[in-house]
Backbone and ligand atoms as CSV (ligand in chain L), in Angstrom:
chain,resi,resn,atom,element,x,y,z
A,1,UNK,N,N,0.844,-1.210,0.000
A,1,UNK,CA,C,0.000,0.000,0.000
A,1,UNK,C,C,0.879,1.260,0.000
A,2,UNK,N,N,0.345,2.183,-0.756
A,2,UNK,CA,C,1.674,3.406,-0.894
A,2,UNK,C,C,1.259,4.469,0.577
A,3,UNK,N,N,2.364,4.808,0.615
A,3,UNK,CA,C,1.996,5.894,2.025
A,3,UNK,C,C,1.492,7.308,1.800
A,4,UNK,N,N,1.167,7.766,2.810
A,4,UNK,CA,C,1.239,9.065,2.964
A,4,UNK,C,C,2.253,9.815,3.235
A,5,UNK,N,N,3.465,9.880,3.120
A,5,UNK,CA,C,4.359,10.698,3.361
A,5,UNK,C,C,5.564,10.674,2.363
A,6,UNK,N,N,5.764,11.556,2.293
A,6,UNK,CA,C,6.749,12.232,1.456
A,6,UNK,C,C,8.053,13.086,2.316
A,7,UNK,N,N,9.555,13.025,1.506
A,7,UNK,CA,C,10.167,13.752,2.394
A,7,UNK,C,C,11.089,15.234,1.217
A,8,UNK,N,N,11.016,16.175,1.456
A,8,UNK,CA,C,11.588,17.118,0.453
A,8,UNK,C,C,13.026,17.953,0.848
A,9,UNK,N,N,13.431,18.433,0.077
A,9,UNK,CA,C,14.471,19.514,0.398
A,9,UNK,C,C,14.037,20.723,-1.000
A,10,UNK,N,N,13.758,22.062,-0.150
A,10,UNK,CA,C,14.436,23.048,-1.446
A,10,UNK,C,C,15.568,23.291,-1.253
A,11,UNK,N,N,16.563,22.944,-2.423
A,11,UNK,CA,C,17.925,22.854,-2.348
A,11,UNK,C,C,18.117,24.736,-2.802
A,12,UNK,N,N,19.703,24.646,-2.254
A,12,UNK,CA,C,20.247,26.136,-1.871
A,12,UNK,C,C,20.066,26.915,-3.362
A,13,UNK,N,N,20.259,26.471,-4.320
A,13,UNK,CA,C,19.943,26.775,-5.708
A,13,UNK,C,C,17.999,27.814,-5.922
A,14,UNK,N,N,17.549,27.016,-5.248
A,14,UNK,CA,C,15.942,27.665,-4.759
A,14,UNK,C,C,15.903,28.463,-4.083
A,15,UNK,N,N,17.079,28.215,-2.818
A,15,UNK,CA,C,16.803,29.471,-1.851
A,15,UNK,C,C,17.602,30.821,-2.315
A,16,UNK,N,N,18.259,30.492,-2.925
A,16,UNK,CA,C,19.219,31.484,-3.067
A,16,UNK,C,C,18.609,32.273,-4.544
A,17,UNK,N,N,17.515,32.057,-4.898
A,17,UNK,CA,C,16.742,32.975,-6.096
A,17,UNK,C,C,15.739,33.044,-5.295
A,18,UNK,N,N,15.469,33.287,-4.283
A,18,UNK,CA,C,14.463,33.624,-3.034
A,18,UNK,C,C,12.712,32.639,-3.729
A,19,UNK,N,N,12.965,31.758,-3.597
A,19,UNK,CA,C,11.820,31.288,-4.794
A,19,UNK,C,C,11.468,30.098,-3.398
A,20,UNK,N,N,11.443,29.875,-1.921
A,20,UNK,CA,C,11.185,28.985,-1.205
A,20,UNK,C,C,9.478,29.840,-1.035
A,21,UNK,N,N,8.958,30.797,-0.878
A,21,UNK,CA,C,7.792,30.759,-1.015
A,21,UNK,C,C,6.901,30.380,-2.122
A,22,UNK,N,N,7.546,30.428,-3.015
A,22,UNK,CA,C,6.598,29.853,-5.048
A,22,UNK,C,C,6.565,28.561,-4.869
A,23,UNK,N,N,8.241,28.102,-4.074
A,23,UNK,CA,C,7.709,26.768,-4.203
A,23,UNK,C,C,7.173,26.133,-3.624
A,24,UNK,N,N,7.273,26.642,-2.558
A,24,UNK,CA,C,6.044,26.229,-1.063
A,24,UNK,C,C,4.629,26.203,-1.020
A,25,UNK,N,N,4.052,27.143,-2.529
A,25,UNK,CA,C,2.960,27.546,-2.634
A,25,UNK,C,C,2.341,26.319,-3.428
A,26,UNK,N,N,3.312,26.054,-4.943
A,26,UNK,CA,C,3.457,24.743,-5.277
A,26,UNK,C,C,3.314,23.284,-4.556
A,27,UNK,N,N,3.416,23.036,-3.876
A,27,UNK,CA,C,3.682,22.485,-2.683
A,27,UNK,C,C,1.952,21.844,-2.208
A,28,UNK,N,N,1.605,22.891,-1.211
A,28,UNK,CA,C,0.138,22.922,-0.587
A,28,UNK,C,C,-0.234,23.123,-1.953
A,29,UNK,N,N,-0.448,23.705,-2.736
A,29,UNK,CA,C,-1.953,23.944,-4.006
A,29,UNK,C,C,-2.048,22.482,-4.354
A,30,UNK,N,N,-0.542,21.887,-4.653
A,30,UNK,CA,C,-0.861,20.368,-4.630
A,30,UNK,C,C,-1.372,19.407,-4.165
A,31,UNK,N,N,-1.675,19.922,-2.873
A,31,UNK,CA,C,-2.851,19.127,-2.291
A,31,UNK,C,C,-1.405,18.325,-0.727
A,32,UNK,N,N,-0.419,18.619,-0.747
A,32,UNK,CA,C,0.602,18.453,0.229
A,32,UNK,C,C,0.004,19.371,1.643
A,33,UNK,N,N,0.397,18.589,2.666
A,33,UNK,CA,C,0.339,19.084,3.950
A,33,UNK,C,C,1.289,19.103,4.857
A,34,UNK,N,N,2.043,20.238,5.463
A,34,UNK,CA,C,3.115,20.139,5.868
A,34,UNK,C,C,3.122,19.364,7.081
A,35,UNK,N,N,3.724,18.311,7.252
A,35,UNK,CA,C,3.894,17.829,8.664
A,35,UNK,C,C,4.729,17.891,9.901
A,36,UNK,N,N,6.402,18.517,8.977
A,36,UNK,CA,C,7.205,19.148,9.795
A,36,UNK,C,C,8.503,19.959,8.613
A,37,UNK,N,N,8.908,21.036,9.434
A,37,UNK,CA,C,9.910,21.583,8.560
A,37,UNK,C,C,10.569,22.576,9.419
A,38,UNK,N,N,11.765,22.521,8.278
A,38,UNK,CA,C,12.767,23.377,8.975
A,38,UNK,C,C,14.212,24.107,7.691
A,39,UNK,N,N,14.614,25.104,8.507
A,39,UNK,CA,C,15.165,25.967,7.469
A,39,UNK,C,C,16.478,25.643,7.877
A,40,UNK,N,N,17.728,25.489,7.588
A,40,UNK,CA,C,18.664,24.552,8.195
A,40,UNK,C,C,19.604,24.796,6.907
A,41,UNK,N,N,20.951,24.156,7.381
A,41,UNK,CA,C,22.134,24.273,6.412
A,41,UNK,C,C,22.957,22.953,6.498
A,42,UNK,N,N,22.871,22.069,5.710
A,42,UNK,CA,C,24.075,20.949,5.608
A,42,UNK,C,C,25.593,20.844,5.727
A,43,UNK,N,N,26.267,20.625,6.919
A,43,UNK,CA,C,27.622,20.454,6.265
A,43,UNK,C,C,27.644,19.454,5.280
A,44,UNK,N,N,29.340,19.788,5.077
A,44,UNK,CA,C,29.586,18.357,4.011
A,44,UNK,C,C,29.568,17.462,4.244
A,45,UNK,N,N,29.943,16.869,5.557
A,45,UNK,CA,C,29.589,15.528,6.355
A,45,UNK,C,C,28.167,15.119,5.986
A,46,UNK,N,N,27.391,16.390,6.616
A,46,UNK,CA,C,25.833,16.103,6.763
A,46,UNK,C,C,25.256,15.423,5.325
A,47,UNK,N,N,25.738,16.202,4.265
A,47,UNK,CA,C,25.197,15.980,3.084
A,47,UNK,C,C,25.470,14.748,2.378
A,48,UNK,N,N,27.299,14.346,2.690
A,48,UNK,CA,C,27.438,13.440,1.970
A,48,UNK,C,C,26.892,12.073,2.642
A,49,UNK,N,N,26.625,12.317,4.004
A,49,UNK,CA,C,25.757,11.188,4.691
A,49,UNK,C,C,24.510,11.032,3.991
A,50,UNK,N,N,23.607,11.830,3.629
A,50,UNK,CA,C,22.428,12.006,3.199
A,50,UNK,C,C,22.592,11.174,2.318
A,51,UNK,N,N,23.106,12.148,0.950
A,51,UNK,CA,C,23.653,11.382,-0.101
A,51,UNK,C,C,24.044,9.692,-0.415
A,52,UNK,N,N,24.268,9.055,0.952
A,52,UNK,CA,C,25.564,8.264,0.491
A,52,UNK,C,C,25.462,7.225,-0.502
A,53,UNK,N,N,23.793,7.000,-0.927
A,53,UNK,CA,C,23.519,5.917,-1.896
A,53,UNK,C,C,23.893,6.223,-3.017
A,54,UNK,N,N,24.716,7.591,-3.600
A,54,UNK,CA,C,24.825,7.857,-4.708
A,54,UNK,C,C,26.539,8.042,-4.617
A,55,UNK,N,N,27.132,7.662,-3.235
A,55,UNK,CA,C,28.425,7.945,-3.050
A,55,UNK,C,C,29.510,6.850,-4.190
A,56,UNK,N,N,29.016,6.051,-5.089
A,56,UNK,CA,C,30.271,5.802,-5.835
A,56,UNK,C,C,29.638,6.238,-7.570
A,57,UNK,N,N,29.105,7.277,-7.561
A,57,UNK,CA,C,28.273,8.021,-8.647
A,57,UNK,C,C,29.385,9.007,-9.114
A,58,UNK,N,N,29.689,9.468,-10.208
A,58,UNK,CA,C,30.412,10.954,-10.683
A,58,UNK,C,C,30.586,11.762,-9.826
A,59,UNK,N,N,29.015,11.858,-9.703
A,59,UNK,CA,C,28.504,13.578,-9.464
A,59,UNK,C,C,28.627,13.354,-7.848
A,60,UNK,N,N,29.258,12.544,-7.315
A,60,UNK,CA,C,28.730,12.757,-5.917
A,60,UNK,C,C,29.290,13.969,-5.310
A,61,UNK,N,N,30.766,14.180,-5.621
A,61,UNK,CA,C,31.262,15.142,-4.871
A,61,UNK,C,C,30.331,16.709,-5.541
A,62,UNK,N,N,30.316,16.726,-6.674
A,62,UNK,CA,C,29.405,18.104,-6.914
A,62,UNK,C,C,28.354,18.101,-6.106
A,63,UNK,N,N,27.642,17.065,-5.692
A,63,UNK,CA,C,26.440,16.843,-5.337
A,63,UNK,C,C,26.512,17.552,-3.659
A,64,UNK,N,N,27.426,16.708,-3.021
A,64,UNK,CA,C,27.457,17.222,-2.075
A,64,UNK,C,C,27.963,18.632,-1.950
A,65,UNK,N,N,29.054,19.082,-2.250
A,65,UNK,CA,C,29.257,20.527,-2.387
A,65,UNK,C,C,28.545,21.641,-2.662
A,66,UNK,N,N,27.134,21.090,-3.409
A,66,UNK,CA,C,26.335,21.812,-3.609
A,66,UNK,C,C,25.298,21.928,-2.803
A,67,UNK,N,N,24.864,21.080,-2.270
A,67,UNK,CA,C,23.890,20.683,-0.821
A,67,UNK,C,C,24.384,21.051,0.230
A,68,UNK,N,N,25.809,21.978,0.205
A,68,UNK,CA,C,26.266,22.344,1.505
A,68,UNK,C,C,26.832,23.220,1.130
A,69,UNK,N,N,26.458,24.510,-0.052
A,69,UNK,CA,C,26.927,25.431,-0.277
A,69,UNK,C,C,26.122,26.644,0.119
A,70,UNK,N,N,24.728,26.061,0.729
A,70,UNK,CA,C,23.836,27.842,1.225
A,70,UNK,C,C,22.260,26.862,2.073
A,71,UNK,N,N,21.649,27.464,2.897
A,71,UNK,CA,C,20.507,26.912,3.523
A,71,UNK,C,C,19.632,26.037,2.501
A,72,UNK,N,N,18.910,25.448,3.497
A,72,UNK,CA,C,17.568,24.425,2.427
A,72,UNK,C,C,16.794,24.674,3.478
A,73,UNK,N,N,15.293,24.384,2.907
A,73,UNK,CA,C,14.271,24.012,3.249
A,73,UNK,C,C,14.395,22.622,3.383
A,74,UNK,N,N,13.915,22.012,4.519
A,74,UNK,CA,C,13.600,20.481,4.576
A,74,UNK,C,C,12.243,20.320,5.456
A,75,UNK,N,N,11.246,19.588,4.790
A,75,UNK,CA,C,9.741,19.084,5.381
A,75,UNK,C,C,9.804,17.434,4.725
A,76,UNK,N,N,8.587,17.336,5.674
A,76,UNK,CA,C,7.814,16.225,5.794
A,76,UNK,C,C,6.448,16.347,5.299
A,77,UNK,N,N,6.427,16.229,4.070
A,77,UNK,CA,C,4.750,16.444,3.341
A,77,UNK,C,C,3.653,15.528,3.459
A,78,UNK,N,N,2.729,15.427,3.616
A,78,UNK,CA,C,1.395,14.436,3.815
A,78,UNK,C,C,0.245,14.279,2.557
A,79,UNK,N,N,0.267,13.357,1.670
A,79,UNK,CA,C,-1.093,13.420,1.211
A,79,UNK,C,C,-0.998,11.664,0.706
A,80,UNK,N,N,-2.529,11.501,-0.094
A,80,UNK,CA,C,-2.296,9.716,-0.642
A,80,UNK,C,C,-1.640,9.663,-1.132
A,81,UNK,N,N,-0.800,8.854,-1.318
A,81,UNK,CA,C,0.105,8.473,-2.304
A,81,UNK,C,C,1.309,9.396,-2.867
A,82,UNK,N,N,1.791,9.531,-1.280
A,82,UNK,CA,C,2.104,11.003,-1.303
A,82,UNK,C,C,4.339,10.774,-2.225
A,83,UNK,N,N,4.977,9.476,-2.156
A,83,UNK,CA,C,5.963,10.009,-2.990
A,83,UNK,C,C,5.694,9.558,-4.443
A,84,UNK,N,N,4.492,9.144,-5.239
A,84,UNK,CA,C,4.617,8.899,-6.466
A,84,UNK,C,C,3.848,10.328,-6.703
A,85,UNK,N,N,3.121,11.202,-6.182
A,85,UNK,CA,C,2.366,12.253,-6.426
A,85,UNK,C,C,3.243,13.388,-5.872
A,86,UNK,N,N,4.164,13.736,-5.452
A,86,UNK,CA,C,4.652,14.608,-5.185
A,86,UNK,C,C,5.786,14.441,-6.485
A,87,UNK,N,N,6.511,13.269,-6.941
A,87,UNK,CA,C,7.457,13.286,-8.226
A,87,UNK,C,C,7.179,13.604,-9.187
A,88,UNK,N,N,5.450,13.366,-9.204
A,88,UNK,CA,C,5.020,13.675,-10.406
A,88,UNK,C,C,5.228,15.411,-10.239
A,89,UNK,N,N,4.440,16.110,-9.043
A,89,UNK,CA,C,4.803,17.377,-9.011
A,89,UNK,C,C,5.794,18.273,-9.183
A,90,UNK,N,N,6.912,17.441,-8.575
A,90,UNK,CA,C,8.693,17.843,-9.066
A,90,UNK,C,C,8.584,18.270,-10.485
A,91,UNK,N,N,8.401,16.699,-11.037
A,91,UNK,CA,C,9.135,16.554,-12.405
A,91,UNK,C,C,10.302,15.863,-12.408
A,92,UNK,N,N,11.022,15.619,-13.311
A,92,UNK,CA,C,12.178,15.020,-14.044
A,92,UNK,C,C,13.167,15.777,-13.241
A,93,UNK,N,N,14.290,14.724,-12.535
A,93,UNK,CA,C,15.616,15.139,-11.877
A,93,UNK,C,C,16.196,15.907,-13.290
A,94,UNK,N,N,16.181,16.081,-14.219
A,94,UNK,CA,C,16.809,16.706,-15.228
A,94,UNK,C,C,16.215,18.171,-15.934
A,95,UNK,N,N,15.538,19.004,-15.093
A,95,UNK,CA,C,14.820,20.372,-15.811
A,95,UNK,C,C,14.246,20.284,-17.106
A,96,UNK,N,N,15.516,19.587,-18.544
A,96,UNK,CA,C,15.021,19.510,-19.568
A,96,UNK,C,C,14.102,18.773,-20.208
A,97,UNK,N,N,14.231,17.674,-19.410
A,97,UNK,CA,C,13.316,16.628,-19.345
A,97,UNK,C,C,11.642,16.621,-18.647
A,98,UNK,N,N,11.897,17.672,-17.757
A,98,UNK,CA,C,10.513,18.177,-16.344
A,98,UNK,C,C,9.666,18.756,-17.548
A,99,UNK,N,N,8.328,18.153,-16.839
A,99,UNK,CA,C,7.155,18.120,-17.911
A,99,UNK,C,C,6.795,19.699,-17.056
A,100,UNK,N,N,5.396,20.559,-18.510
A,100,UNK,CA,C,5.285,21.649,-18.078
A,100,UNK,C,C,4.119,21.657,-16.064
A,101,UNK,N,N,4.441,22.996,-16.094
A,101,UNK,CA,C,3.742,22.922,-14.747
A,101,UNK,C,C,4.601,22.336,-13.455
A,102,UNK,N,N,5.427,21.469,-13.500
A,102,UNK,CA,C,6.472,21.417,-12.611
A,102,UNK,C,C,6.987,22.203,-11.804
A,103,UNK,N,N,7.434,22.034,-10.425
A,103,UNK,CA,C,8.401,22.541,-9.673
A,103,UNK,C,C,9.689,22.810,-10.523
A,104,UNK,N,N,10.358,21.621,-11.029
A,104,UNK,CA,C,11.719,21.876,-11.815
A,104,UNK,C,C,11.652,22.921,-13.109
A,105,UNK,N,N,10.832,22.286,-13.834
A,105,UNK,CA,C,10.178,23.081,-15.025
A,105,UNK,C,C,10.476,24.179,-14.767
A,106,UNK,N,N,10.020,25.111,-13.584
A,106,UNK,CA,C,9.301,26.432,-13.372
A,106,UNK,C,C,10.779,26.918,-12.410
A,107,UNK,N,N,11.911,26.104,-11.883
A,107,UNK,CA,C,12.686,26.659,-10.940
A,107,UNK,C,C,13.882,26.008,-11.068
A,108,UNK,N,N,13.624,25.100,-12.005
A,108,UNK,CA,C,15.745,24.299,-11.802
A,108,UNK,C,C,16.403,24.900,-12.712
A,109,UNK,N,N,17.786,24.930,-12.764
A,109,UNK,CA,C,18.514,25.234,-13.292
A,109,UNK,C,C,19.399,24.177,-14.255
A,110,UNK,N,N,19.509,23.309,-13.544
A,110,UNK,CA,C,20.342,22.146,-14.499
A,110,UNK,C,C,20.163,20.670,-13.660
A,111,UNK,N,N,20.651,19.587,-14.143
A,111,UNK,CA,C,20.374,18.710,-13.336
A,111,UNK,C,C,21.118,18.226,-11.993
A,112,UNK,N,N,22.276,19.021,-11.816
A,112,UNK,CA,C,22.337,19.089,-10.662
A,112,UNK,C,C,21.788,19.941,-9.531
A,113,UNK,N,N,21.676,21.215,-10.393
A,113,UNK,CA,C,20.793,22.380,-9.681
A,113,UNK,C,C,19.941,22.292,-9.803
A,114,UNK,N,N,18.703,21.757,-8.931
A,114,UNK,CA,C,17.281,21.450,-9.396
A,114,UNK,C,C,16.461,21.331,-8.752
A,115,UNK,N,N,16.591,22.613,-7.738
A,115,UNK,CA,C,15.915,22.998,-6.879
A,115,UNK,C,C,15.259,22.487,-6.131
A,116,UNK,N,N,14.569,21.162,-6.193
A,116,UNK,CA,C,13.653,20.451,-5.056
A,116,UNK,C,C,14.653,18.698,-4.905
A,117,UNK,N,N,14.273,18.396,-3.692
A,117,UNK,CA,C,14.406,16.899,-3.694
A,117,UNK,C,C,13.164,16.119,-3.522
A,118,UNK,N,N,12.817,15.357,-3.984
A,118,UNK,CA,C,11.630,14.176,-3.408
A,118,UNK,C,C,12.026,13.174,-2.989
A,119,UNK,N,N,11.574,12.170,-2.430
A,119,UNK,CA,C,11.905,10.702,-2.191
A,119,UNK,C,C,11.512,9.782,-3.046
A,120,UNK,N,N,12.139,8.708,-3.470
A,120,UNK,CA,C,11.873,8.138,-4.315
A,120,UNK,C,C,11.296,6.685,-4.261
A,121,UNK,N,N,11.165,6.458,-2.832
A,121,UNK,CA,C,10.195,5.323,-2.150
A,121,UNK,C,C,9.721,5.709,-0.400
A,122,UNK,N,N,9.055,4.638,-0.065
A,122,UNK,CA,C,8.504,4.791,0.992
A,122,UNK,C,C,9.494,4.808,1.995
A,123,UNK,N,N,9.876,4.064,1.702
A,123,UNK,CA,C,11.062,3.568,2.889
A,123,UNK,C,C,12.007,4.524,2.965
A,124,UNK,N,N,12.414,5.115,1.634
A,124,UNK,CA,C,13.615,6.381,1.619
A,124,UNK,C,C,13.196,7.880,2.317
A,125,UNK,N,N,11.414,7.789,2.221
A,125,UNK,CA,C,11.010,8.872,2.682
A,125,UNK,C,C,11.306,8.666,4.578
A,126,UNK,N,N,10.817,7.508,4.831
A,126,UNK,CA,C,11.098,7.446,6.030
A,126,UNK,C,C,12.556,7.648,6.587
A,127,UNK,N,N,13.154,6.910,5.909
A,127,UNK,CA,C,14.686,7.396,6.129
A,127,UNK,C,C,15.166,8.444,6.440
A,128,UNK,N,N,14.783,9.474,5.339
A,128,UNK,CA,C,15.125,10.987,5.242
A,128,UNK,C,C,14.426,11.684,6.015
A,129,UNK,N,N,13.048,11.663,5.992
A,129,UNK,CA,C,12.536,12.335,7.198
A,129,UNK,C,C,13.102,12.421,8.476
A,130,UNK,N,N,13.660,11.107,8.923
A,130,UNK,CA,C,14.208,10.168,10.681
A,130,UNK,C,C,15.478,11.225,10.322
A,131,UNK,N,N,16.399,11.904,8.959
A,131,UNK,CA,C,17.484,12.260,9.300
A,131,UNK,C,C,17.266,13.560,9.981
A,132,UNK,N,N,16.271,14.626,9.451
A,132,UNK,CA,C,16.303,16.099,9.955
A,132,UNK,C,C,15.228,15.918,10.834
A,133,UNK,N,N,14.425,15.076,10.788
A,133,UNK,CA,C,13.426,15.378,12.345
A,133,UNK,C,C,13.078,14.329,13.128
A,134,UNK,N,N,13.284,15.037,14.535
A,134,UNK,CA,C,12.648,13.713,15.627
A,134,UNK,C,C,10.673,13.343,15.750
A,135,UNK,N,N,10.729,12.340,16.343
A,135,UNK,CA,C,8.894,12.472,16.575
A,135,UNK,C,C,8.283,13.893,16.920
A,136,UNK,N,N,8.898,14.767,18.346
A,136,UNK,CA,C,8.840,15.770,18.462
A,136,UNK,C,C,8.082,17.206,17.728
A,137,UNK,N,N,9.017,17.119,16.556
A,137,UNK,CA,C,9.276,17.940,15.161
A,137,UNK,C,C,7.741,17.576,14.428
A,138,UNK,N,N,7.213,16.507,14.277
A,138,UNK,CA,C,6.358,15.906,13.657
A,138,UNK,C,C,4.870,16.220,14.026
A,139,UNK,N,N,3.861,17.399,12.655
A,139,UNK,CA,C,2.347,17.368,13.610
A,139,UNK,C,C,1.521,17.276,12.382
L,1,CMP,P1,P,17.877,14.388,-5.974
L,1,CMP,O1,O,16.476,14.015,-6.291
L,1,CMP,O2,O,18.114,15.280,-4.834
L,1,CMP,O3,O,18.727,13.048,-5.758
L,1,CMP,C1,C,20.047,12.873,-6.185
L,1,CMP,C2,C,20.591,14.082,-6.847
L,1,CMP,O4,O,21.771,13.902,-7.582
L,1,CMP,C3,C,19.601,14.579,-7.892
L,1,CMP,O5,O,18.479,15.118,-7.274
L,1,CMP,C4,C,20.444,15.537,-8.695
L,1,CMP,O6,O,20.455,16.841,-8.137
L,1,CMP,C5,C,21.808,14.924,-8.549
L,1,CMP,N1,N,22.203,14.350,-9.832
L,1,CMP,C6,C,21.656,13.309,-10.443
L,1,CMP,N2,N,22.284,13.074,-11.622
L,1,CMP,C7,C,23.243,14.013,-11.724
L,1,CMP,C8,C,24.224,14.298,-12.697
L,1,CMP,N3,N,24.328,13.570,-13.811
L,1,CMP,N4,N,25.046,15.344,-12.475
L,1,CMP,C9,C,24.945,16.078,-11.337
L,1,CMP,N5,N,24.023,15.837,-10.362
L,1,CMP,C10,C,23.193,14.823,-10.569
């Protein structure tokens, strides 16, 4: 059964074209409900931990350097079927590829710069969520 939860980042690329309210707006109109969030900055440790399933990838070191080059947004979103319906909302990890109406479409820059993260299963959402927030954090 697919879950309700989803886990995101607006990456520093978003924040840094002041665009975390457009995309936030994006976000809820989608029918997303915030369940927890926070405005926060990655070291490189932090990130390349995050990261690490992509740690024998090219791009990892860009990847991380870039996830720990300026603040993010990080939440915990709520709706049905909430990480195959929130990817669809993203769009394509690749901008050129992001169908119209998209988050990426409308705000990435390239495919490493690409302004939002989603999760890409249930289990990863849980993962990622457990990294930036405790039960606490969670309403
Ligand atoms: P994200 O959904 O956050 O998950 C992994 C990230 O790696 C992805 O978004 C991209 O930002 C990044 N990524 C994937 N492929 C490439 C690539 N070919 N070059 C640079 N970054 C990439």
């Amino acid at each position: 059964m697919a879950g309700k939860r989803t886990f995101t980042m607006i990456k520093p690329d978003a924040v840094k074209a002041n665009n975390i309210g457009s995309v936030l707006a994006m976000m809820t109109e989608g029918g997303f409900r915030v369940v927890a969030m926070k405005y926060t900055k990655l070291s490189a440790e932090k990130a390349g931990k995050f990261y690490e399933v992509h740690k024998e990838r090219p791009f990892y070191g860009e990847l991380v350097e870039f996830m720990s080059s300026g603040p993010i947004v990080a939440a915990i979103l709520e709706k049905d079927n909430a990480v195959e319906d929130f990817r669809k909302l993203i769009g394509a990890t690749n901008p050129a590829e992001a169908a119209e109406g998209t988050i990426r479409k409308r705000f990435a820059k390239s495919i490493g710069e690409n302004a939002v993260h989603g999760s890409d299963s249930d289990e990863n959402a849980q993962i990622e969520g457990d990294f930036f927030f405790s039960g606490l954090e969670k309403f």
